[in-house]
N, CA, C and O of each residue as an XYZ file, in Angstrom:
808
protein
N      -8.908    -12.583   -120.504
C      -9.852    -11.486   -120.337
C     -10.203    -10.884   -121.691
O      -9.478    -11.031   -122.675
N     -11.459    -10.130   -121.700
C     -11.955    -10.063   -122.744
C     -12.059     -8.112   -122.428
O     -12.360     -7.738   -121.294
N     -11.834     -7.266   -123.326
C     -11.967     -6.236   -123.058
C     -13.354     -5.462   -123.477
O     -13.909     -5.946   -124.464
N     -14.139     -4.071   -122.732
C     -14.659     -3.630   -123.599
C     -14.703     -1.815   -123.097
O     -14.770     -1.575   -121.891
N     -14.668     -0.834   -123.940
C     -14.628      0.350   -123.774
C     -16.466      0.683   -122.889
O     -17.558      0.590   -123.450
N     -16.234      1.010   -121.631
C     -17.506      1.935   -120.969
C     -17.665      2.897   -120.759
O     -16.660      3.606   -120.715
N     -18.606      3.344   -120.575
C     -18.923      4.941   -119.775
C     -19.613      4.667   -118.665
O     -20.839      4.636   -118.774
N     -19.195      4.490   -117.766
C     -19.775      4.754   -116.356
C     -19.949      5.853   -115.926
O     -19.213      6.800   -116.207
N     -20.973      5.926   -115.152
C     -21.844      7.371   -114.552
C     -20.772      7.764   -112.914
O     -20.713      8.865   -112.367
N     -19.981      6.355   -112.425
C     -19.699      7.152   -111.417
C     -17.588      6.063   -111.220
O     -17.292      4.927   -111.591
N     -16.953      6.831   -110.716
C     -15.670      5.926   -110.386
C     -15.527      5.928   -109.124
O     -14.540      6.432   -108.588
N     -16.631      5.284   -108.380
C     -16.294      5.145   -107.158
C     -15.836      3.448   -107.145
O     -16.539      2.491   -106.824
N     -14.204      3.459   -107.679
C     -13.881      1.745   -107.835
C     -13.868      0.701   -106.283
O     -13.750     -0.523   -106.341
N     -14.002      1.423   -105.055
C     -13.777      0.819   -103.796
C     -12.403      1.902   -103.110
O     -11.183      2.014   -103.232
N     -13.751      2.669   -102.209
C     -12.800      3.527   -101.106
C     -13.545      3.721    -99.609
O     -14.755      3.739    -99.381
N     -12.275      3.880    -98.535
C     -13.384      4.051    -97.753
C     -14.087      5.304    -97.116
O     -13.713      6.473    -97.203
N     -14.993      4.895    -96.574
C     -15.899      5.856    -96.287
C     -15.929      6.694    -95.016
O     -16.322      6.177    -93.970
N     -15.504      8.057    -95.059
C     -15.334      9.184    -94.418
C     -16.234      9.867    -93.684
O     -17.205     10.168    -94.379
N     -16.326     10.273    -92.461
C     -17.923     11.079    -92.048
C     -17.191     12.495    -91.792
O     -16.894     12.462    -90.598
N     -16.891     13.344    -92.168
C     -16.148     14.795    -92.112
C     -17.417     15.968    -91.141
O     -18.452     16.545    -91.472
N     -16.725     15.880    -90.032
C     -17.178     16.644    -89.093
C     -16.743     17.902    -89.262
O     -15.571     17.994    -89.626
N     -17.455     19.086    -89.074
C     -17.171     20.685    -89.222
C     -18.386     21.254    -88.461
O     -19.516     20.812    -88.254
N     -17.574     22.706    -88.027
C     -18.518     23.279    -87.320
C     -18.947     24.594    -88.384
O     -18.157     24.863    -89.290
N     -20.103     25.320    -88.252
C     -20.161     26.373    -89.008
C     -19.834     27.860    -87.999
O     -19.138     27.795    -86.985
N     -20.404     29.020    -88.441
C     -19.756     30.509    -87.820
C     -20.590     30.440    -86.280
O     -20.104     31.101    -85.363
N     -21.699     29.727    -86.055
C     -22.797     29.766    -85.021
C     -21.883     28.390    -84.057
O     -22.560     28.018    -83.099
N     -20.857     27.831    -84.158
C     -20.689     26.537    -83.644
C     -21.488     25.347    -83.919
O     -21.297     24.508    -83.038
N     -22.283     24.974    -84.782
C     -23.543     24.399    -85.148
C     -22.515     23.169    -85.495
O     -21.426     23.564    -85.912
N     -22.676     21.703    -85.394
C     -21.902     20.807    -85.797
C     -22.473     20.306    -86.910
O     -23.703     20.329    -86.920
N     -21.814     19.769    -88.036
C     -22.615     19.134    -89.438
C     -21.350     17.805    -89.511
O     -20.211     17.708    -89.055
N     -22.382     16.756    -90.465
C     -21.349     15.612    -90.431
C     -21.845     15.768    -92.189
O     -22.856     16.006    -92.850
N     -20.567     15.493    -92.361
C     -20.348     15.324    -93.983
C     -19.883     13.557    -94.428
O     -18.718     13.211    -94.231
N     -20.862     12.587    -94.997
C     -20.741     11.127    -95.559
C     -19.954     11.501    -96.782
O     -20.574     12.027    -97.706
N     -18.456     11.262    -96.920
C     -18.114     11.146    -98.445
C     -17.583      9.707    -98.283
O     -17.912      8.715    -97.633
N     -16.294     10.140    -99.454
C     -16.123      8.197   -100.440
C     -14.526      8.887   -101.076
O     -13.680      8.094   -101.488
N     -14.348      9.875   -101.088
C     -12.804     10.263   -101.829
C     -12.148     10.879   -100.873
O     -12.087     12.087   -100.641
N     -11.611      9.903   -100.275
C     -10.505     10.704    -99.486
C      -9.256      9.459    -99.632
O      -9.597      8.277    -99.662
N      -7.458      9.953    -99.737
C      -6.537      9.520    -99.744
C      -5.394      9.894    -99.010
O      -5.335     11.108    -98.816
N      -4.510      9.263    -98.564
C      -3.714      9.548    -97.602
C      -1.942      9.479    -98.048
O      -1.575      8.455    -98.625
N      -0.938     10.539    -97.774
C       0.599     10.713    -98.019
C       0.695     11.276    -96.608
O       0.040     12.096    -95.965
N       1.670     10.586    -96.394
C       2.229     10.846    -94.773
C       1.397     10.994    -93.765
O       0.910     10.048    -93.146
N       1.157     12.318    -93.509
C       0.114     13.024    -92.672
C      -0.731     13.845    -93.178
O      -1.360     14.431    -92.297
N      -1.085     14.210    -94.487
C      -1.898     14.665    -95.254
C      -2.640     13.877    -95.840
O      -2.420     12.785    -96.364
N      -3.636     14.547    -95.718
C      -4.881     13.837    -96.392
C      -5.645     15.027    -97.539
O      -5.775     16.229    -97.309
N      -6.171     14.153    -99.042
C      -6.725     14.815    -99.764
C      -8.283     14.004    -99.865
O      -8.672     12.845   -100.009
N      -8.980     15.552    -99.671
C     -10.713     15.149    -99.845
C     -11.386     15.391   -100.385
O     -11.582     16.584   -100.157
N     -12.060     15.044   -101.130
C     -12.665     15.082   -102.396
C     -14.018     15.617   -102.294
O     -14.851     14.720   -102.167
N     -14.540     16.907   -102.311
C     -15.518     17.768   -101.633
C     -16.566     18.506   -102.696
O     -16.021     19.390   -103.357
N     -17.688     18.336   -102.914
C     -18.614     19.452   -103.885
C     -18.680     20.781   -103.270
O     -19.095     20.774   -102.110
N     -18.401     21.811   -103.720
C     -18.168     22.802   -103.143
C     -19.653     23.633   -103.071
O     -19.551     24.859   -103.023
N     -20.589     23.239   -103.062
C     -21.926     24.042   -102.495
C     -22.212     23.054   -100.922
O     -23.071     23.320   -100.081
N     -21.155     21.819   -100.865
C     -21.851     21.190    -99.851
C     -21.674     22.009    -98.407
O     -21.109     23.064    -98.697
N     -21.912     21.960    -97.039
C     -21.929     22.620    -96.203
C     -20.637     21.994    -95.393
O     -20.141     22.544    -94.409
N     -20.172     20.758    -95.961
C     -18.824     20.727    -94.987
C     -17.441     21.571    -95.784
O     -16.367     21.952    -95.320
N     -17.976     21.645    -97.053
C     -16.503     22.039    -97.867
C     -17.110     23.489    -97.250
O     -16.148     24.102    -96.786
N     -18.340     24.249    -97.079
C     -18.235     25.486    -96.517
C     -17.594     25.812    -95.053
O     -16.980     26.830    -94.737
N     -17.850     24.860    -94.371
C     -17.459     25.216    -93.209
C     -15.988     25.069    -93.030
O     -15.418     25.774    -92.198
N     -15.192     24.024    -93.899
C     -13.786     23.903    -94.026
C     -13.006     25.184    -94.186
O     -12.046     25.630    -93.557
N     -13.918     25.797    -95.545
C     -13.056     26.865    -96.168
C     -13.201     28.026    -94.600
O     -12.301     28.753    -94.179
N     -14.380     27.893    -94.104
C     -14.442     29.126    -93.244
C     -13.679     28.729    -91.848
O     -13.083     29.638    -91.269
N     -13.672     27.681    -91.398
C     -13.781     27.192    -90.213
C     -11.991     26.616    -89.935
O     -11.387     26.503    -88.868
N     -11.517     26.337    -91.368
C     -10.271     25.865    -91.603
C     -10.044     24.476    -90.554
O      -8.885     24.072    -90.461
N     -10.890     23.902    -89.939
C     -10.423     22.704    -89.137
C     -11.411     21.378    -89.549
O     -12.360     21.699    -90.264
N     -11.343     20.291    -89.284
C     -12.248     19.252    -89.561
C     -11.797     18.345    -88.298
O     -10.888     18.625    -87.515
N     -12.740     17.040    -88.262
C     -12.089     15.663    -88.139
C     -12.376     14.461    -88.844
O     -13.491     14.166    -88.414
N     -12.035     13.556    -89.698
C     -12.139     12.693    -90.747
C     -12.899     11.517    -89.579
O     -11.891     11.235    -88.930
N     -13.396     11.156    -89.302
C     -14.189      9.893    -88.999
C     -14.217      9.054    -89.402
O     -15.209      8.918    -90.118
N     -13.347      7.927    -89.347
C     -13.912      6.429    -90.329
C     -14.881      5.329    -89.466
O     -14.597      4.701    -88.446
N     -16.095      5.335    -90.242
C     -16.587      4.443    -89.705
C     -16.253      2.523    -90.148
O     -15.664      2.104    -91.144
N     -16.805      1.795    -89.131
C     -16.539      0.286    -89.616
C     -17.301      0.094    -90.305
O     -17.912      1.049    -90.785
N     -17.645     -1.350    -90.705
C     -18.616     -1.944    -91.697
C     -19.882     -1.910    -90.967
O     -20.902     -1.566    -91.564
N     -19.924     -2.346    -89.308
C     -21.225     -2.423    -88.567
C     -22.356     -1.077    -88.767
O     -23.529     -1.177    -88.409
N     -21.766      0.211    -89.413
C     -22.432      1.498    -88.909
C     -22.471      1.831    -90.571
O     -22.153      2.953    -90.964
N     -22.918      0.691    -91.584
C     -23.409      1.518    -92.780
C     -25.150      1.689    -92.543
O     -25.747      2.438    -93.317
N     -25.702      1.174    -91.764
C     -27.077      1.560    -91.970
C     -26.688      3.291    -91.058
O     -26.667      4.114    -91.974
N     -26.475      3.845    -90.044
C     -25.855      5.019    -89.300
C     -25.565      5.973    -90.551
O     -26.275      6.893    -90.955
N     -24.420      5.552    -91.033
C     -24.184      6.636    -92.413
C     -25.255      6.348    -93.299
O     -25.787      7.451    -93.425
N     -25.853      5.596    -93.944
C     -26.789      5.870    -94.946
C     -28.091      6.833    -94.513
O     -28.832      7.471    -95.261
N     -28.120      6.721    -93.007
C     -29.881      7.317    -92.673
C     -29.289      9.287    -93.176
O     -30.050     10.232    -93.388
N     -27.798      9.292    -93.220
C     -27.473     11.097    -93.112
C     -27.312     11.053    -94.727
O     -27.100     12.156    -95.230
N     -27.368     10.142    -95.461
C     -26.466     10.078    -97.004
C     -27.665     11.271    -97.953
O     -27.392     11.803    -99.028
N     -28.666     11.401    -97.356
C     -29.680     11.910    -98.312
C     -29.964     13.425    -97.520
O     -30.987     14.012    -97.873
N     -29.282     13.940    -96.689
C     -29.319     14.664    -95.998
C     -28.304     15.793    -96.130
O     -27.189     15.532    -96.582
N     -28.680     17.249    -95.698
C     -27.628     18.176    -96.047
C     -27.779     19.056    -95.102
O     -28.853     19.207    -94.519
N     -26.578     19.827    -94.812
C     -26.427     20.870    -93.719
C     -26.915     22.526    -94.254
O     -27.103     23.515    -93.546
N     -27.023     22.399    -95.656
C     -26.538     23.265    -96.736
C     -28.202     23.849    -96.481
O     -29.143     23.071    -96.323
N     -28.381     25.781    -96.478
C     -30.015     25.958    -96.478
C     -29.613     27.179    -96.626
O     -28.775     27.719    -95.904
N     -30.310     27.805    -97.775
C     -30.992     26.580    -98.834
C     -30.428     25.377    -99.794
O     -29.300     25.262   -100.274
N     -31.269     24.741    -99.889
C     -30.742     23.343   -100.493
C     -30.004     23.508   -102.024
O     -30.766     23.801   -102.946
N     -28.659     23.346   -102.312
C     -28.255     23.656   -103.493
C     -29.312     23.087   -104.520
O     -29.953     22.063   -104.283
N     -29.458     23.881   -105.766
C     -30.307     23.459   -106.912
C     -30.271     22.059   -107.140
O     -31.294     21.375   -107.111
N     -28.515     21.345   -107.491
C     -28.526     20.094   -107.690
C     -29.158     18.921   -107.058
O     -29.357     17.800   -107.528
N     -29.503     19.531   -105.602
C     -29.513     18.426   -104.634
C     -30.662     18.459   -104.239
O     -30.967     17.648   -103.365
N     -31.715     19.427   -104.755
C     -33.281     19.777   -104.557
C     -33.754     18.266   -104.987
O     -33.144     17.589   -105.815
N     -34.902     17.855   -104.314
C     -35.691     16.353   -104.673
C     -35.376     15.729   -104.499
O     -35.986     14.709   -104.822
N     -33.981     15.581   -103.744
C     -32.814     13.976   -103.915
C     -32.651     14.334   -101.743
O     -32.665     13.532   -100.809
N     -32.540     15.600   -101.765
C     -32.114     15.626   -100.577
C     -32.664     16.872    -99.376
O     -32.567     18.056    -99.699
N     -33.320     16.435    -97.794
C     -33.242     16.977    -97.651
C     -32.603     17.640    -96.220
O     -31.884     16.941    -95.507
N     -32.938     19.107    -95.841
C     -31.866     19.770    -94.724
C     -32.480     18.869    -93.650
O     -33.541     18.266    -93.491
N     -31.353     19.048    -92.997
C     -30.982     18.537    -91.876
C     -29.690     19.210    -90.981
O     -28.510     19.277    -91.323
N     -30.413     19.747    -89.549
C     -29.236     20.724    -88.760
C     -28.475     19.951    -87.993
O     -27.410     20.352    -87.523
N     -29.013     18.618    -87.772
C     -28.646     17.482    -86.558
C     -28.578     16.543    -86.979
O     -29.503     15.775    -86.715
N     -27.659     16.135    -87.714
C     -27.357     14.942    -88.587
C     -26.738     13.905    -87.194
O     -26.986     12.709    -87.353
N     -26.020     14.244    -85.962
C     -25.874     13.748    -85.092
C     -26.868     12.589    -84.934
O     -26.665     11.388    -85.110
N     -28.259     13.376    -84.474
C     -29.285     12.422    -84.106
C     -29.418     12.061    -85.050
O     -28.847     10.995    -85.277
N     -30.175     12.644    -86.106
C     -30.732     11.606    -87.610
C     -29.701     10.210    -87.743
O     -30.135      9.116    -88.104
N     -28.387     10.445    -87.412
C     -28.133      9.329    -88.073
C     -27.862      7.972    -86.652
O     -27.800      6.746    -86.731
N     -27.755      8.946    -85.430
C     -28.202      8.017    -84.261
C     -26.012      7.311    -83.649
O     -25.557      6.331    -83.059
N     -25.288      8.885    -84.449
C     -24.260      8.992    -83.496
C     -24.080     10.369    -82.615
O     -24.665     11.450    -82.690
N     -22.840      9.808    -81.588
C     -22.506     10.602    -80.115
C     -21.350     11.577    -80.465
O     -20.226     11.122    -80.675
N     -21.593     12.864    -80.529
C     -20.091     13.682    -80.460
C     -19.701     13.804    -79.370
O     -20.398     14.145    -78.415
N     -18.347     13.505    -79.337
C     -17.569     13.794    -78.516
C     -16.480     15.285    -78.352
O     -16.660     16.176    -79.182
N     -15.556     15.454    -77.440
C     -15.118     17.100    -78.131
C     -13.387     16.143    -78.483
O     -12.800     15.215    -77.925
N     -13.167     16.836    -79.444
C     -11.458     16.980    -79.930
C     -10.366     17.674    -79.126
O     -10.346     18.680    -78.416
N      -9.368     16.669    -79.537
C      -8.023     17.585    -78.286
C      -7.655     18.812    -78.347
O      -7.623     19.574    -77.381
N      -7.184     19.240    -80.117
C      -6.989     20.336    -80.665
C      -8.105     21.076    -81.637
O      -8.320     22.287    -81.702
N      -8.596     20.278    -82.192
C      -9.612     21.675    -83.052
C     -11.000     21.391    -82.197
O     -11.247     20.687    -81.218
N     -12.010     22.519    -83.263
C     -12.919     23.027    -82.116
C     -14.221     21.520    -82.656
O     -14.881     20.883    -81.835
N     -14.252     21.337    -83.928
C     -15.306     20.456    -84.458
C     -14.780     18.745    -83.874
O     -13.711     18.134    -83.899
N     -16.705     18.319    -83.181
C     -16.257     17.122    -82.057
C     -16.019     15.666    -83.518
O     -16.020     15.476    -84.734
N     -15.894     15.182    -82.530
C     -15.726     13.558    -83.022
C     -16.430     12.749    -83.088
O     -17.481     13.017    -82.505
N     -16.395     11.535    -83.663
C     -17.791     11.013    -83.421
C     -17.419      9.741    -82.776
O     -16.687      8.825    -83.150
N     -17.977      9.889    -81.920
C     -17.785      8.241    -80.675
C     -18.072      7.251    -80.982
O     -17.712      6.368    -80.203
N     -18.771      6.844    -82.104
C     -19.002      5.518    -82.629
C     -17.704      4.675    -83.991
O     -17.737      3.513    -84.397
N     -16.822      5.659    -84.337
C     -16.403      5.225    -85.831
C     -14.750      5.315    -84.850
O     -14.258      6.356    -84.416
N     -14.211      4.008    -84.717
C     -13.064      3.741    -83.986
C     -11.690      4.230    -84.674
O     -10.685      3.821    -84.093
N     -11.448      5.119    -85.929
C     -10.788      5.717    -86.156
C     -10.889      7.686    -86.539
O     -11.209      8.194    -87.613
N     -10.482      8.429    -85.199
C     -10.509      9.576    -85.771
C      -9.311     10.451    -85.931
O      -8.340     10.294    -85.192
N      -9.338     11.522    -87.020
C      -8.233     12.407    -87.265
C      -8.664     13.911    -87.027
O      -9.524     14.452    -87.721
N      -8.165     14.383    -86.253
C      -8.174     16.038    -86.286
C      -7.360     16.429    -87.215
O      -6.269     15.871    -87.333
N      -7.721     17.407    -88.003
C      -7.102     18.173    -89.061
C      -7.281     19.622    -89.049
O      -8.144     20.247    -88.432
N      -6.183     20.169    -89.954
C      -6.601     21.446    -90.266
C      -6.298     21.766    -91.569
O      -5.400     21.197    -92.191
N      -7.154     22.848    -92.130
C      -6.791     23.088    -93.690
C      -5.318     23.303    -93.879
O      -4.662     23.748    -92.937
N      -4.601     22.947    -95.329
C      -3.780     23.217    -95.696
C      -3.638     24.015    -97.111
O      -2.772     24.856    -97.348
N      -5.014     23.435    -98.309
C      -4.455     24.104    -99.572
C      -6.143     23.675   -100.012
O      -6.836     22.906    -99.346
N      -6.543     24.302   -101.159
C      -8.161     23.573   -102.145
C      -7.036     23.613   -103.775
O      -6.304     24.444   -104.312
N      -7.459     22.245   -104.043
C      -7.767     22.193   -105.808
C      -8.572     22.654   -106.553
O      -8.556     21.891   -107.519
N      -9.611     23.785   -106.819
C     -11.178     23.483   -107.495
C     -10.688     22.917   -108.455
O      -9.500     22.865   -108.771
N     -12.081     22.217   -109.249
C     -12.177     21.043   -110.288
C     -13.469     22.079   -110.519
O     -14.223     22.399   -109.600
N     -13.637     22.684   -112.281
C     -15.015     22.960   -112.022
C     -15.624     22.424   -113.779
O     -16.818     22.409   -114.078
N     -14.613     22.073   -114.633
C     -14.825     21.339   -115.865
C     -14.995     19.896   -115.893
O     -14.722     19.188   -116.862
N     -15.409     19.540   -114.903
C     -15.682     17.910   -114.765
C     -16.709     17.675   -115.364
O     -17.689     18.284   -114.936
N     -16.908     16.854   -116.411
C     -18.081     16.341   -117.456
C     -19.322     15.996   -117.164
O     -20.422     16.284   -117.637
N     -18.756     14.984   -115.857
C     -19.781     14.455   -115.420
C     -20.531     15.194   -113.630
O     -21.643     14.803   -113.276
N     -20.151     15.679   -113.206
C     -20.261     16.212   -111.907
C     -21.190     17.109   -112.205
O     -21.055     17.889   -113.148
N     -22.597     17.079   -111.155
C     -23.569     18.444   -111.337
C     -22.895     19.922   -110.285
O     -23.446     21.021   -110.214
N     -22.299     19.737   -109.959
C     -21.724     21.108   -108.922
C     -20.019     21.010   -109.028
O     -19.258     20.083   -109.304
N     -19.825     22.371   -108.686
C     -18.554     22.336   -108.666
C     -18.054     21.372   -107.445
O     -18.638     21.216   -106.373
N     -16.521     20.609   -107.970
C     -15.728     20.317   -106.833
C     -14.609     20.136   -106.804
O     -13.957     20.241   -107.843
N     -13.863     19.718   -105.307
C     -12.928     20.280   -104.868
C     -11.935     19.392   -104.024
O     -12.279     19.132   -102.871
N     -10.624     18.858   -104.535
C     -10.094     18.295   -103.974
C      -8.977     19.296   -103.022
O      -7.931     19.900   -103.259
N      -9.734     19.108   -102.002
C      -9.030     19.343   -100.052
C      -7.950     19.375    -99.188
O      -8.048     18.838    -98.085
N      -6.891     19.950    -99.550
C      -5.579     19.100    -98.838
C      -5.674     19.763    -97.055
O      -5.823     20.979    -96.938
N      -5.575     18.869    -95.733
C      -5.736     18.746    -95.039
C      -4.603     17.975    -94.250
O      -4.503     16.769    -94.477
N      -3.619     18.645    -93.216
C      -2.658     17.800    -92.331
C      -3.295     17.672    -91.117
O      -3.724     18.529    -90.344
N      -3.291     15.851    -91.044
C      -3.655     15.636    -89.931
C      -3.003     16.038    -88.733
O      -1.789     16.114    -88.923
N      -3.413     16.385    -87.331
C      -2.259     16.340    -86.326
C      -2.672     16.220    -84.752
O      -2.173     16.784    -83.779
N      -3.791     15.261    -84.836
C      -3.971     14.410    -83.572
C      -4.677     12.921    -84.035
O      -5.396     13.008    -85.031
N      -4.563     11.699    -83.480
C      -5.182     10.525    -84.225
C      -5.459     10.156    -83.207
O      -4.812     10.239    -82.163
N      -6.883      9.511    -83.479
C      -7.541      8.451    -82.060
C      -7.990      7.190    -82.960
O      -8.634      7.043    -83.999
N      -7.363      6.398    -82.088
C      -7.818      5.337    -82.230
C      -8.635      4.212    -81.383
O      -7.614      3.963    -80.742
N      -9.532      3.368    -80.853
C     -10.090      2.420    -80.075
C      -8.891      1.510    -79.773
O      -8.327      0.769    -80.578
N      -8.634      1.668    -78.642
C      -7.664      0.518    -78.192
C      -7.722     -0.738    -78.554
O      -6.852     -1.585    -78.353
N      -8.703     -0.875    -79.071
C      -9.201     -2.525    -79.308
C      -8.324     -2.612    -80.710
O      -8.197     -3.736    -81.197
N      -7.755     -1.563    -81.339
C      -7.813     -1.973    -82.723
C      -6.630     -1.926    -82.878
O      -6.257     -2.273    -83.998
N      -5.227     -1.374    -81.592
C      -3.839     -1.074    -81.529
C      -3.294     -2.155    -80.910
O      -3.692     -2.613    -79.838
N      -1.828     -2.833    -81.969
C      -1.286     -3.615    -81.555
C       0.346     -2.381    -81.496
O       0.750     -1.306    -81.941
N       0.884     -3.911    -80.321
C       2.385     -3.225    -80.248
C       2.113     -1.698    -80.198
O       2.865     -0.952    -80.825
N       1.238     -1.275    -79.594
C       1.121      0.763    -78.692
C       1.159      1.120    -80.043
O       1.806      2.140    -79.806
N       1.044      1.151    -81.055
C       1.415      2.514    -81.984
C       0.743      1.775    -83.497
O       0.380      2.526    -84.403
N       0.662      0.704    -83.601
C      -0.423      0.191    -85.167
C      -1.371     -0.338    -84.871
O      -1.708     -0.884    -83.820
N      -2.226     -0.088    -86.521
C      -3.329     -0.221    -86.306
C      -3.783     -1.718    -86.882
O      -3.867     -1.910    -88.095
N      -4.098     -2.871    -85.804
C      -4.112     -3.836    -85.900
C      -4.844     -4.724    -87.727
O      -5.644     -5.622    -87.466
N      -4.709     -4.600    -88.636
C      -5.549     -5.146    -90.067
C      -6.226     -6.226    -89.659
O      -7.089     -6.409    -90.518
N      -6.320     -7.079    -88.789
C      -7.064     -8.342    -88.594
C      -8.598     -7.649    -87.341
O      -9.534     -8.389    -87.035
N      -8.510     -6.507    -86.948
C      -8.996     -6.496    -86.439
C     -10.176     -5.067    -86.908
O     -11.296     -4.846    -86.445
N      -9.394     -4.275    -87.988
C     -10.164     -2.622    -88.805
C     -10.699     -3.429    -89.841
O     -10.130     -4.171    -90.642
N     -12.001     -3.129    -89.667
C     -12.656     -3.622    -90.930
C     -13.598     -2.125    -91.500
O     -14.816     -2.064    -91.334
N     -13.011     -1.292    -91.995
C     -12.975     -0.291    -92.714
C     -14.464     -0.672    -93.814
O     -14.517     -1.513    -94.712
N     -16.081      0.739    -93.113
C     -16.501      0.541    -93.893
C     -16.359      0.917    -95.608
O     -16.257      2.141    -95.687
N     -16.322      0.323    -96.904
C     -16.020      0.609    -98.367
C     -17.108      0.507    -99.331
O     -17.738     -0.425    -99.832
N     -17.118      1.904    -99.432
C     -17.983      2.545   -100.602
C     -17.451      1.774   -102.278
O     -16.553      2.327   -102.912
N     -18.063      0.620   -102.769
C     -17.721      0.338   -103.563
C     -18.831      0.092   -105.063
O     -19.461     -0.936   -105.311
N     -18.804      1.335   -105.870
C     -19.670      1.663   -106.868
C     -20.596      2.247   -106.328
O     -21.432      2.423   -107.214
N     -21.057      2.776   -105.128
C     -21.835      3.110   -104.743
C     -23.107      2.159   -103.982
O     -24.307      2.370   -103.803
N     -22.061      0.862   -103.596
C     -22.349     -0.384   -102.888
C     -21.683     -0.506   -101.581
O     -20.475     -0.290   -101.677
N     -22.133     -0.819   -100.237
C     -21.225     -0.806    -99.023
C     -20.667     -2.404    -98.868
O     -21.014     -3.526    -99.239
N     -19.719     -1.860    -98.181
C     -18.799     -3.338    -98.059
C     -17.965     -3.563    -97.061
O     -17.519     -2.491    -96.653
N     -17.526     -4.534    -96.445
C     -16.620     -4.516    -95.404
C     -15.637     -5.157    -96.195
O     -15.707     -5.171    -97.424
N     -14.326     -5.920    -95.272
C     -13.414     -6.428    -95.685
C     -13.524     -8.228    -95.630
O     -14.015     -9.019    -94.824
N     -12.670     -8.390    -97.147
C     -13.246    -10.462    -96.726
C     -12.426    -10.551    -95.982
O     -12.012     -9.717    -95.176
N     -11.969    -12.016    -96.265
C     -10.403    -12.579    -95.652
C      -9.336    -11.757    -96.111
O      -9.563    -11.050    -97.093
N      -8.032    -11.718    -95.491
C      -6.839    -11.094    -96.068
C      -6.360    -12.153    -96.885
O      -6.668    -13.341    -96.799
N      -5.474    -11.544    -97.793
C      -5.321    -12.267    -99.144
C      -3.700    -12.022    -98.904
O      -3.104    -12.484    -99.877
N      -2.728    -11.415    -97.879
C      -1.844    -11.251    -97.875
C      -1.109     -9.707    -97.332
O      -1.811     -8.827    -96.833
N      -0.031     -9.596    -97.466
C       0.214     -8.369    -96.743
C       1.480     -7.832    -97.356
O       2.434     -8.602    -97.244
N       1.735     -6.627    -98.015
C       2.824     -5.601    -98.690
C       4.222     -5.625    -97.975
O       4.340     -5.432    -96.765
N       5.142     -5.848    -98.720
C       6.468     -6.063    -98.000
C       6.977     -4.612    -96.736
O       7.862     -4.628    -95.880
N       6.226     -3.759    -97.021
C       6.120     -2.407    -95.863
C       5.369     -2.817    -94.774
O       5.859     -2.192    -93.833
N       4.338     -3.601    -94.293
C       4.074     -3.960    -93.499
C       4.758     -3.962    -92.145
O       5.931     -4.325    -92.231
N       4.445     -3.726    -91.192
C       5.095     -3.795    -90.173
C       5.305     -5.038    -88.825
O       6.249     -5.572    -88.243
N       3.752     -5.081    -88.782
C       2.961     -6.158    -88.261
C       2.105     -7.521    -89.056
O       1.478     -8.335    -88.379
């Protein structure tokens, strides 16, 4: 290998892609498309611009549900990707994006309601998590970022999954989740498996 020093405009190296459901003070439902979210135990950290309207409704609303969609439903998330709950439209996001109260329809998914929190689910993306706030990071000296943001800490504490995708009652089958992945700001599913981590279970 041959090395060389870059500057890239963005580090989205391959993650997957999140639809973050929240309700606002009116019950109004908004779906939030991100790309940074990571997982320790039952916590999850999310990687949020803080003028957007889901990191508002988090901070106010304190509950979410993380949505993962598959690879089949990147045209679904892309029709909401240019779209915002946020009105008026933050400065940054003027010309690039616009409001939208019903990102539901625009993007042509079904909410469903959640066991424990009040913001629904979305019936199409075969993995969901109910959460509730736990802690915010702000980030507001980031070089490259036009708005402030905010990494999210969030404990999950209800999980749905599509039966289709659970082996042995309790995992989540890998031959069968093909997790859609935001990679550079390119969508992607999963190739062949190349192998499997000695933690593995199945």
């Amino acid at each position: 290998m041959k090395f060389k020093t870059i500057e890239p405009k963005i580090l989205y190296f391959g993650t997957p892609v999140a639809l973050i459901t929240t309700l606002d003070a009116d019950g109004n439902a908004n779906i939030g498309p991100m790309s940074s979210v990571w997982a320790l135990g039952r916590t999850l950290m999310l990687g949020l611009e803080t003028e957007s309207k889901t990191y508002q409704n988090l901070m106010d609303q304190k509950e979410c549900v993380i949505n993962f969609p598959d690879s089949s439903l990147f045209r679904h998330v892309e029709k909401i990707a240019n779209l915002t709950g946020a009105n008026p439209i933050p400065e940054y996001k003027k010309g690039r994006y616009e409001y939208d109260a019903d990102k539901f329809t625009s993007g042509g998914f079904t909410a469903i309601k959640s066991e424990i929190v009040k913001p629904p689910r979305i019936a199409e993306c075969q993995l969901q998590f109910e959460a509730v706030f736990k802690n915010v990071l702000k980030i507001n000296d980031d070089p490259v970022e036009a708005s402030g943001i905010a990494a999210v800490e969030v404990r999950v504490i209800k999980i749905h999954a599509d039966e289709a995708l659970i082996i042995e009652g309790k995992h989540i089958d890998p031959k069968k989740w093909d997790p859609l992945i935001y990679n550079f700001r390119h969508y992607y599913g999963l190739g062949d498996e190349l192998g499997k981590t000695f933690k593995a279970e199945v």
